[in-house]
C-alpha positions in Angstrom: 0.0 0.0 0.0 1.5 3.6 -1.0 1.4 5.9 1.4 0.3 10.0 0.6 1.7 12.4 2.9 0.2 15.7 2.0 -1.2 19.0 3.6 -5.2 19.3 2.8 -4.9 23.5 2.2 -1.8 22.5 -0.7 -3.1 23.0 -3.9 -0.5 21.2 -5.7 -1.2 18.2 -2.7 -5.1 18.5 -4.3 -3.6 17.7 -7.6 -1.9 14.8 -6.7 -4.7 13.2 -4.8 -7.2 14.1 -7.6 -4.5 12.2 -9.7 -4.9 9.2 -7.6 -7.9 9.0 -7.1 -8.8 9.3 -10.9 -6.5 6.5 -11.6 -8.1 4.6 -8.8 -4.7 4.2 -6.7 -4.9 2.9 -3.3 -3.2 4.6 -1.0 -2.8 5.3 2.8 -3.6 9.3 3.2 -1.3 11.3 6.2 -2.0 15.0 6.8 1.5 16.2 7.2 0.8 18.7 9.7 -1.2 16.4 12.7 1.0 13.7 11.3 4.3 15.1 10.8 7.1 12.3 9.8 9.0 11.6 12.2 13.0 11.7 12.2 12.6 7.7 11.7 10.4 7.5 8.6 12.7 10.5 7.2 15.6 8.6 7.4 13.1 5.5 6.1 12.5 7.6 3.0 16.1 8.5 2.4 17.1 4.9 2.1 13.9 3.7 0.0 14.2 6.8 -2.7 17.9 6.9 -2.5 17.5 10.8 -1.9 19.5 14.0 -1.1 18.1 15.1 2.3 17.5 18.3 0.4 14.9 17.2 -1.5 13.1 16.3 1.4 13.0 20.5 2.7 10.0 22.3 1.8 12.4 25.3 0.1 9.5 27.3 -1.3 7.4 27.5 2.2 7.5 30.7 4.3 8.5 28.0 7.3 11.6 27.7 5.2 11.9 31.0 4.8 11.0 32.6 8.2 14.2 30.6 9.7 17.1 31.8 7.4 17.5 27.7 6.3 18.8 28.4 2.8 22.4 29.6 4.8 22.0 27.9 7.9 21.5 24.1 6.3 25.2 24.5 4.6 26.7 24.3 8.3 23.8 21.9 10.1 25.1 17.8 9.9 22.2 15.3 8.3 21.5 14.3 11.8 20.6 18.0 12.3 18.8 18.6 9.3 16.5 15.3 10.2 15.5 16.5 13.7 14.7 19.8 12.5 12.4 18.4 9.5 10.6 16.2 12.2 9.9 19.1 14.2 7.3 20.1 12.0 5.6 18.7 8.7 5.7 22.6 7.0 9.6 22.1 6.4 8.9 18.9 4.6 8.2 18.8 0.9 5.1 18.1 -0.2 3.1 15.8 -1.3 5.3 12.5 -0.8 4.3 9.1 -2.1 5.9 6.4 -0.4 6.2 2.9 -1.8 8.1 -0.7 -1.1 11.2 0.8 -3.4 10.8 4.2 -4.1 10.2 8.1 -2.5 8.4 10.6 -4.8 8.6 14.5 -3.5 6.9 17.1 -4.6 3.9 15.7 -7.5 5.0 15.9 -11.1 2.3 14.0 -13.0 4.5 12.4 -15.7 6.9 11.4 -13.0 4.6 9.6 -10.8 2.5 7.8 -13.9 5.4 6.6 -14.8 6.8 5.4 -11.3 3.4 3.6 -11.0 3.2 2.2 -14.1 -0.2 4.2 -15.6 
């Protein structure tokens, strides 16, 4: 079962469940803000999608922003970086699909047809 982390108020998170649900996907829906990942299932997703921990930051969101992260991320370790994202689900990029072998961030429609084979 895939799981869909996503925030409800995301338009671009609306799009991706809409694309979904039109192709009839199953999937296990997590609201990232009363369900924030925690600093396990971040590192969880690292190793399934083989990913940057950068592409896990929500670089566009006025969280982001608001804290100076661009600058201060260049000196924090991974470790650091992965107890700050668990902290609270606006850091995180959005909407994440989750499967056995792979991590999608953020919802490009051709990418994730593909992934799942549609």
């Amino acid at each position: 079962m895939l799981l869909f982390i996503q925030y409800p108020k995301c338009t671009t998170c609306q799009k991706a469940k809409k694309f979904l649900d039109d192709n009839k996907i199953k999937y296990i829906d997590r609201n990232i803000v009363t369900d924030n990942p925690t600093k396990e299932d971040l590192e969880n997703f690292i190793k399934i999608g083989n990913l940057d921990i950068k592409k896990l930051f929500n670089t566009s969101g006025m969280k982001y922003r608001e804290l100076g992260l661009k600058d201060k991320l260049k000196t924090m370790s991974d470790d650091e970086k992965l107890e700050l994202l668990a902290t609270d689900g606006m850091l995180v990029k959005r909407p994440l699909l989750v499967g056995d072998d792979f991590v999608l961030t953020g919802f490009k429609q051709e990418l994730w047809a593909d992934k799942l084979k549609l």
